[in-house]
C-alpha positions as CSV (number, residue, x, y, z in Angstrom):
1,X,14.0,-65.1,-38.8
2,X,11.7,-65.3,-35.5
3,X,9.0,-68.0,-35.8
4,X,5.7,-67.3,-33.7
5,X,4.3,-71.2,-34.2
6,X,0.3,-71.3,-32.7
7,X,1.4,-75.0,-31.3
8,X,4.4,-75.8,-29.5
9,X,5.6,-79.8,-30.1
10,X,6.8,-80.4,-26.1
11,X,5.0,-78.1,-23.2
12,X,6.9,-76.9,-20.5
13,X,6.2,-77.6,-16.9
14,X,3.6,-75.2,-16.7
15,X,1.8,-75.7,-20.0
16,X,4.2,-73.0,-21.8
17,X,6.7,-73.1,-24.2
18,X,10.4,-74.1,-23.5
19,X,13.3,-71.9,-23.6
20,X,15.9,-72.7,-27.0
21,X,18.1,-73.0,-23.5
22,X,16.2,-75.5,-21.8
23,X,15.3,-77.8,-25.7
24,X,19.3,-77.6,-26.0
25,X,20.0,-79.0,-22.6
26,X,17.1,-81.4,-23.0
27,X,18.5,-82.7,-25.5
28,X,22.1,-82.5,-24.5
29,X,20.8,-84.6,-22.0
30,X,19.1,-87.2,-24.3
31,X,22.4,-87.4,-26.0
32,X,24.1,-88.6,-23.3
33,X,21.4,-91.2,-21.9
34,X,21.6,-92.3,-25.9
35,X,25.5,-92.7,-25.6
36,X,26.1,-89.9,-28.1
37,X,29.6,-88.1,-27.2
38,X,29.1,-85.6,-30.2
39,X,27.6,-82.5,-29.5
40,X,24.3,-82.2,-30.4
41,X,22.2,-79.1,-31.1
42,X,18.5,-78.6,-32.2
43,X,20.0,-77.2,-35.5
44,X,21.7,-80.5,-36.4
45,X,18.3,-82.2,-35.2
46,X,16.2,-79.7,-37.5
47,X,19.0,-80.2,-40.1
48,X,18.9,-83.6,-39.8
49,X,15.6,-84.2,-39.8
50,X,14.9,-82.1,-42.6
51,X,17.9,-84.1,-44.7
52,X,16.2,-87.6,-44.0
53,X,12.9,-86.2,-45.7
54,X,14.0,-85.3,-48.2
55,X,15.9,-88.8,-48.6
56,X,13.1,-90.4,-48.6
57,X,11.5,-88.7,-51.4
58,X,9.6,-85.8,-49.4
59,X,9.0,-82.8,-52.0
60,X,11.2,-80.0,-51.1
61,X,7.8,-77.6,-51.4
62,X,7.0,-79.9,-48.2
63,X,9.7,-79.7,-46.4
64,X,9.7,-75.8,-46.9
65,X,6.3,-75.7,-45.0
66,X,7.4,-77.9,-42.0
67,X,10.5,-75.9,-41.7
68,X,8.8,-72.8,-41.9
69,X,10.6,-71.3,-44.2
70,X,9.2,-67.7,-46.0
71,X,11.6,-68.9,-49.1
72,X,12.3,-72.2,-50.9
73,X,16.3,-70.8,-51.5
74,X,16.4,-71.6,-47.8
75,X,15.4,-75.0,-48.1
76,X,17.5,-75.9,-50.7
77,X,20.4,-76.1,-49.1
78,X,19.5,-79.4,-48.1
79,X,19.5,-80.4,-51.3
80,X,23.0,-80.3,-51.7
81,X,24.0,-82.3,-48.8
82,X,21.2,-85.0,-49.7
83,X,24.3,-87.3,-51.3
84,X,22.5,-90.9,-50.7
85,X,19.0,-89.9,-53.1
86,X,21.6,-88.9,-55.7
87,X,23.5,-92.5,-55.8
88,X,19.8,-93.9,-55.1
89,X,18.7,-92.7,-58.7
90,X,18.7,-95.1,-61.2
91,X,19.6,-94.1,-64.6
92,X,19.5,-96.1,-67.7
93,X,20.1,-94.8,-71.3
94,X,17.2,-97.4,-72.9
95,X,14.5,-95.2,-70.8
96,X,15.1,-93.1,-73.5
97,X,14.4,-94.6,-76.2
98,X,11.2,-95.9,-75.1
């Protein structure tokens, strides 16, 4: 999938768009000033990123469109590794019977 976004989120030195080359070692970089040994990547930030939303409670229909994603089955597979909103649901059996 090639995304053509109208804004770019950091401009390069000259006003343009950074190279996936130069984000990655940016944020190799950043890694290392944080004192992160792991390897980061943008994917594990997007994934990341995208995880924690959903986390909090962020419609998946949401996520989709700041992802940019043509089809919600793409999206979804965050919803499988989203562990900590499943133990965060609260079920009781009285609800029910309301």
């Amino acid at each position: 999938m090639t995304c053509k976004p109208k804004q770019v989120l950091f401009e390069g030195e000259k006003s343009g768009q950074y190279s996936p080359t130069s984000i990655a070692m940016l944020l190799k970089h950043a890694a290392s000033q944080a004192g992160i040994s792991k390897n980061v990547t943008p994917h594990m930030l997007r994934h990341s990123f995208a995880t924690h939303l959903l986390e909090q409670g962020t419609d998946l229909r949401y996520i989709q469109e700041l992802l940019g994603h043509n089809s919600s089955k793409t999206t979804e597979i965050y919803t499988h590794v989203s562990t900590k909103a499943i133990a965060n649901i609260k079920i009781s059996v009285d609800d029910f019977f309301k």
